[in-house]
C-alpha positions, 0 to 999 in steps of 0.5 A: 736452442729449443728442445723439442720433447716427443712423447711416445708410450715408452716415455708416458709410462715411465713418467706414469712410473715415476709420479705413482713412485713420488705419491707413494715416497710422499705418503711413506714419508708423512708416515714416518714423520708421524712417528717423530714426536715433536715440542708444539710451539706457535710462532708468531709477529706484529706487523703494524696492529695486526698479529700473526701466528701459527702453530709449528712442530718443525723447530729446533735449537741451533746453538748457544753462542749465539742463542739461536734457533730454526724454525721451518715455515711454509712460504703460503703461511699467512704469517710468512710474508709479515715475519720477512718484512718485520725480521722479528717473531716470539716463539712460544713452546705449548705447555701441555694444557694447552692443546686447544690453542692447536686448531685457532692457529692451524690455519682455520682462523683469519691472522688477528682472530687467533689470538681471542685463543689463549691469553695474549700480551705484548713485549717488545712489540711481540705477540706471547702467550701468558702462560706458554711453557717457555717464549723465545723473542727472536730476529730472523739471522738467517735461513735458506729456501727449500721446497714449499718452505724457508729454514728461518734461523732466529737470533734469540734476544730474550728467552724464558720458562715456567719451572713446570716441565710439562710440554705438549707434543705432537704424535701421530697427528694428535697433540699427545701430553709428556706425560702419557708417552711415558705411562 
């Protein structure tokens, strides 16, 4: 049976209410998180000849048996919907000069244009960033839906790291080196 809604002035002002309070929660909490300091990283696949990539601070190990991470990916990223069919993605963590990397993969740029950034090479059919501070080659395990993103958790196949520790990270919406949050 269909529920027929009334509107009456009570109603609007507490729906009023309620998207004001929503609005505000929303803008609070892009604040907060930009106090949370975070490794930046670009995830990216190989569809075919064409490479995807973008850049993703919402990362984070899971476990070491089996190796495996989770990266959060927004399902209107273009990269989304090639990483489902191909099940497999690099994960490559940022060193800390490597910021101008940031904007080519933000978005800005069309899918395969964002790798004239950086150097780029393949292994195992995986785009990798040359001199990232560390590459994870990964195959989608599993994951859930939540919101505008899906948890993707990634089975690590092959993982490696420079010996210099020197990630970059991103702080209060600007790349920020290790370094000078310690100074």
């Amino acid at each position: 049976m269909n529920e027929v809604r009334t509107s009456t002035p009570d109603s609007d002002r507490a729906r009023a209410a309620e998207a004001r309070d929503a609005s505000e929660l929303a803008r609070n909490f892009k604040q907060a998180m930009r106090r949370l300091t975070a490794a930046v990283s670009i995830v990216a696949t190989r569809e075919q000849t064409l490479r995807y990539g973008m850049t993703a601070t919402a990362l984070s190990s899971v476990c070491a048996a089996p190796p495996a991470i989770l990266v959060c990916i927004n399902r209107s990223a273009t990269l989304y919907t090639s990483l489902l069919r191909t099940r497999r993605f690099s994960v490559n963590l940022l060193h800390e000069r490597q910021a101008d990397l940031i904007e080519p993969f933000s978005g800005k740029l069309a899918h395969d244009t964002r790798f004239m950034f950086g150097v780029w090479r393949d292994v195992d059919d995986l785009p990798v960033l040359d001199d990232a501070q560390a590459t994870l080659l990964c195959r989608v395990d599993g994951g859930i839906r939540y919101g505008s993103h899906d948890v993707v958790i990634g089975r690590v196949d092959k993982a490696t790291a420079i010996e210099s520790v020197s990630p970059l990270l991103w702080q209060d919406g600007k790349p920020a080196a290790a370094r000078a949050l310690s100074a």
